[in-house]
N, C-alpha and C positions, 0 to 999 in steps of 0.2 A: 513221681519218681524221685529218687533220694540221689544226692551229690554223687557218694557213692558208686550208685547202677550206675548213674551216668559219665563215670569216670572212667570204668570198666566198659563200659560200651563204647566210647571214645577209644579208649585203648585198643581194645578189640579192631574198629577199623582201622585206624592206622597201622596197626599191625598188619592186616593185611592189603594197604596200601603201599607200604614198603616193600613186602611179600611180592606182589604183584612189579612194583618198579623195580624191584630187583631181576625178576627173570626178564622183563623188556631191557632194561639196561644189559644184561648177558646175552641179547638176539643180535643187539648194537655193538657189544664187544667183538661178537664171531662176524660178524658183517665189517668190522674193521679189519679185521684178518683178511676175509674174501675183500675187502676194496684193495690191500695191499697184494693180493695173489692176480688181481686186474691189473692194476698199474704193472705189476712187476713181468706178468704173462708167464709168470711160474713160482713154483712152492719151492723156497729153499731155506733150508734148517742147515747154514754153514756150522761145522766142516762135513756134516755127515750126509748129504744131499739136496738135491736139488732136479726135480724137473718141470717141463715146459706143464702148462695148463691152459685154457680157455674159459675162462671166467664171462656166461654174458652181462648183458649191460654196459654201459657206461659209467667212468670214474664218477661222472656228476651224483646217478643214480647210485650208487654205492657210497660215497662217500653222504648222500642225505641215509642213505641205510642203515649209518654207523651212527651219525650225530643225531639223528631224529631220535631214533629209543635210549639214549641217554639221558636229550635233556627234557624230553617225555617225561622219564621217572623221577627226573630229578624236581620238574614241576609240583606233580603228584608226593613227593614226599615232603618237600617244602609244604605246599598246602597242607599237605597231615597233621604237619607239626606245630598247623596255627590251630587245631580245632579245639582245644582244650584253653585257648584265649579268649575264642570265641563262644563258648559255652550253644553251641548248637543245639536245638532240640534234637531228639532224636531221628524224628521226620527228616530235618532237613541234613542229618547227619551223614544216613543212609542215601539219601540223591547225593548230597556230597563227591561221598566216598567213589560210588559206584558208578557217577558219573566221569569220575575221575582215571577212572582205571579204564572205563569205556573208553576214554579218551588216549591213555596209554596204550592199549592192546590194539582201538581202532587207527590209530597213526603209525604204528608198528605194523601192522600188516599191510597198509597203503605203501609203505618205502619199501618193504618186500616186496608185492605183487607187481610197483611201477616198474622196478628193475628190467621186469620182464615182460610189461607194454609195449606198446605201438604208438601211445600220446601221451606217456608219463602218468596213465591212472589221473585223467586231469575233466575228463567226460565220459559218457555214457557211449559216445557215438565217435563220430569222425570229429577233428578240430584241428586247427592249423600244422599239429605233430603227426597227423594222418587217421588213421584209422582204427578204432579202439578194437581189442581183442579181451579175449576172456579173464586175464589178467588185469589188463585197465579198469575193467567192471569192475572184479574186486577190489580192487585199489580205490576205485572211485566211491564204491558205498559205504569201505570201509573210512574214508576219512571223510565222508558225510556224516557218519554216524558221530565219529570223534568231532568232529566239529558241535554238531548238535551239543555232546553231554560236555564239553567244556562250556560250551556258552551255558546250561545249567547249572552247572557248578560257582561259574565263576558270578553270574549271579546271585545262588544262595549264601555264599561266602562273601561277598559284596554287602547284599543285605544285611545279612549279621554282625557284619565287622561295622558299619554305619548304623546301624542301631544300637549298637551295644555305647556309641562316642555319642549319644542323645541325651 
């Protein structure tokens, strides 16, 4: 494959690693809003109104809600913008990327779904926060998952960047 392809293909994912951290970074934004509608125990846009609200969760769980998918994305787009230093194959471009993004969409849905656990989306079952519910599970597989494809990422990206200083 020519410099080139492989320039345009680089580009290609990173584009849609930005792509991708940008809408996790906007789930984090609106989750800043609802942490503030929690703390505040109402929606107020002075002078034109303001009423009471019930926001569930916990400030803890919301405020991870907010900061989590920001610096998710901001991970993930950092990362992006090493790949053209690192001259990836394409192989390992593709886990990369994809890993990467798995790991943004899967951490972003685990700070959603804990919000509205039983044990913080922290196990599968019962654990010292009590009793896991439908929500914990999701929360639970999904930042198993994200855990998994960061630790691939962050390996092939290791790899490459220590080989390429040989």
């Amino acid at each position: 494959m020519c410099e080139q392809e492989l320039n345009h293909i680089t580009a290609r994912y990173q584009s849609l690693m930005i792509g991708h951290s940008a809408v996790v970074m906007a789930i984090g934004m609106v989750a800043g809003l609802l942490l503030m509608f929690q703390v505040l125990g109402e929606i107020q846009l002075w002078p034109l109104f303001s009423f009471k609200v019930l926001v569930p969760g916990t400030e803890r769980a919301w405020r991870a809600a907010h900061l989590g998918p920001i610096l998710n994305g901001i991970l993930c787009i950092v990362l992006a913008q090493a790949f053209p230093l690192l001259k990836l194959k394409v192989s390992a471009l593709k886990w990369s990327a994809w890993s990467l993004i798995c790991m943004a969409w899967g951490n972003t849905v685990f700070y959603i779904f804990s919000i509205f656990g039983t044990n913080r989306g922290l196990s599968f079952g019962t654990d010292k926060f009590g009793q896991g519910n439908l929500a914990d599970l999701l929360a639970y597989i999904s930042a198993v998952a994200a855990a998994g494809a960061v630790f691939i990422a962050l390996g092939v990206i290791a790899f490459a960047a220590f080989k390429k200083n040989k």
